[in-house]
C-alpha positions in Angstrom: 0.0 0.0 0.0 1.2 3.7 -0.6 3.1 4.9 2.6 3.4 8.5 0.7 0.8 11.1 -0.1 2.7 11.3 -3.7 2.3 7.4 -3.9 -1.3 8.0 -3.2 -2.0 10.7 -5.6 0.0 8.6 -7.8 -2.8 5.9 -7.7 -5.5 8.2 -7.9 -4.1 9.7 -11.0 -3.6 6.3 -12.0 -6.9 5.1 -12.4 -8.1 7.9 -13.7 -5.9 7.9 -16.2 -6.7 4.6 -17.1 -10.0 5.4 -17.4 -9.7 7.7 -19.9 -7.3 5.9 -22.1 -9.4 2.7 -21.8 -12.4 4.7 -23.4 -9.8 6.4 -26.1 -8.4 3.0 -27.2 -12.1 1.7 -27.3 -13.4 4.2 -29.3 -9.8 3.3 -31.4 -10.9 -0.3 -32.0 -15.0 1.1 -32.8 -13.6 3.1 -35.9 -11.1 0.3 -37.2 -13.9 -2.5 -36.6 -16.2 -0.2 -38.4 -13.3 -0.5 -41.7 -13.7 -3.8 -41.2 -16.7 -4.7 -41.2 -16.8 -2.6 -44.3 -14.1 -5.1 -45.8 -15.4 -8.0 -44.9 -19.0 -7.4 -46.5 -16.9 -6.4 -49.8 -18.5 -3.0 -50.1 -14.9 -0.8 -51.3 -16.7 2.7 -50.8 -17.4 2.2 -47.6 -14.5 0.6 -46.4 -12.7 3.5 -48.1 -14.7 6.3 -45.9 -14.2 4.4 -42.7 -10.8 3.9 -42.7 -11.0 7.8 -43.6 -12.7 8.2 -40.2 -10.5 6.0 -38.7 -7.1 7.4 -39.4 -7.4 10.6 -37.8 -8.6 8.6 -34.3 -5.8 6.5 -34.9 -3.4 9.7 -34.8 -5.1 11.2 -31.9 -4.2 8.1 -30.1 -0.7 8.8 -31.3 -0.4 12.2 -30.2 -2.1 11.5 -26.6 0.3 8.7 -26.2 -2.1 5.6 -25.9 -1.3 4.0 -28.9 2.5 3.5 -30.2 3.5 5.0 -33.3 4.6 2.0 -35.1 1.6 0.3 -34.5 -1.0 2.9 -35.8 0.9 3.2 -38.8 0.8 -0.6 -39.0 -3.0 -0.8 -38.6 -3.4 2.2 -41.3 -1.3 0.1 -44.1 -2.6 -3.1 -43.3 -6.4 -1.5 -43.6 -5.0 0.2 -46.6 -3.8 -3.0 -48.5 -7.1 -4.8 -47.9 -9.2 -2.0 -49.0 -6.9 -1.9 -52.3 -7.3 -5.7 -53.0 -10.9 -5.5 -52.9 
């Protein structure tokens, strides 16, 4: 348990934190299952505009530091090469 009152606001900061960043990577995962849902029923438009919506979410997750770099750019190309092969 936290003998400090730092280590304590340290928790609470914590989980709040956490909170947040839960719903940011959830809303994250909502706008990429969206692209593929678009993908998956073949529909190329669609697909097209979601992953449109999607990459900006994907680059605020970036910049607030909930998502790594690497891997947003990762998601974004794969999304992008299935969308092209349709």
């Amino acid at each position: 348990m936290a003998n400090t009152p730092q280590a304590r606001k340290r928790i609470r900061r914590n989980e709040a934190r956490a909170l947040v960043n839960g719903n940011r990577m959830s809303r994250i995962r909502s706008f990429v299952k969206k692209v593929e849902a678009a993908i998956a029923g073949g529909d190329k438009e669609a697909a097209a505009q979601a992953l449109a919506a999607a990459q900006p979410e994907l680059a605020r997750g970036v910049a607030r530091g909930v998502v790594h770099k690497n891997t947003a750019s990762r998601k974004f190309s794969r999304l992008t090469k299935r969308i092209a092969s349709l």
